[in-house]
C-alpha positions in Angstrom: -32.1 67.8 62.1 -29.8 66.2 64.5 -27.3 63.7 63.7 -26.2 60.8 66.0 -22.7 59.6 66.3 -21.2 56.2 67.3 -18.3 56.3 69.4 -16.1 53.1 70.6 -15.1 53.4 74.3 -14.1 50.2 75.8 -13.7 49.3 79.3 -10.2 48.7 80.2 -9.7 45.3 83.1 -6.7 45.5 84.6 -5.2 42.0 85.9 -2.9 42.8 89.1 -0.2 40.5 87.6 0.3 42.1 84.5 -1.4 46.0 85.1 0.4 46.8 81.2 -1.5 44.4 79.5 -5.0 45.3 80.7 -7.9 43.4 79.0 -10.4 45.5 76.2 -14.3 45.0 77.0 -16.0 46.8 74.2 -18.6 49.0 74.3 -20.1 51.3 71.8 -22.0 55.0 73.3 -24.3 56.8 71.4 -24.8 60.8 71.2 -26.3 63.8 69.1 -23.2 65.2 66.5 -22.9 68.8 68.4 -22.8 67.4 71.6 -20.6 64.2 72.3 -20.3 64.8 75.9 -23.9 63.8 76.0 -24.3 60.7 75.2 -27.9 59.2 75.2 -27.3 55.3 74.9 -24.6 52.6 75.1 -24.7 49.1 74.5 -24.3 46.3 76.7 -20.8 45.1 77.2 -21.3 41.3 77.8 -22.7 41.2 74.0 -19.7 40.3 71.4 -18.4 43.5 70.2 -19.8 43.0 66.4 -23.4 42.3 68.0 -22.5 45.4 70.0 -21.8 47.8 67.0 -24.2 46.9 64.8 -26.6 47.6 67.1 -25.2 51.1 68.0 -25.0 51.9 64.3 -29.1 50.9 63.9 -30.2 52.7 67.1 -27.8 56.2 65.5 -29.2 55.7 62.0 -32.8 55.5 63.6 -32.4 58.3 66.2 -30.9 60.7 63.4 -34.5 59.8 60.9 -36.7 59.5 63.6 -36.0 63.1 65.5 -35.0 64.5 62.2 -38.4 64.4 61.3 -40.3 64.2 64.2 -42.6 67.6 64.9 -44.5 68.5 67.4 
């Protein structure tokens, strides 16, 4: 059964006046446990990061029970 993983990885914006003091956009990937570098979804970035992580969370928790018992 493979388990999926949340990971935050937010977009950094940089402002040319103050380059230190970049601005966080959030965003959220998804991927299978084993593999992180393979990540299958992430969310969209102009959604407010709560709306954003809850949604990654659901789509992990249904990957992982879906394909976990899905058989062909």
């Amino acid at each position: 059964m493979t388990t999926y993983l949340v990971e935050y990885l937010p977009y950094i914006k940089s402002d040319p006046d103050t380059p230190e003091l970049g601005e966080e956009i959030p965003c959220f990937r998804i991927f299978p446990e084993d593999d992180s570098e393979r990540w299958i979804a992430q969310t969209n970035e102009d959604l407010p990061r709560d709306v954003q992580e809850e949604a990654a969370v659901l789509m992990a928790a249904a990957l992982s029970n879906a394909l976990g018992s899905y058989r062909r």
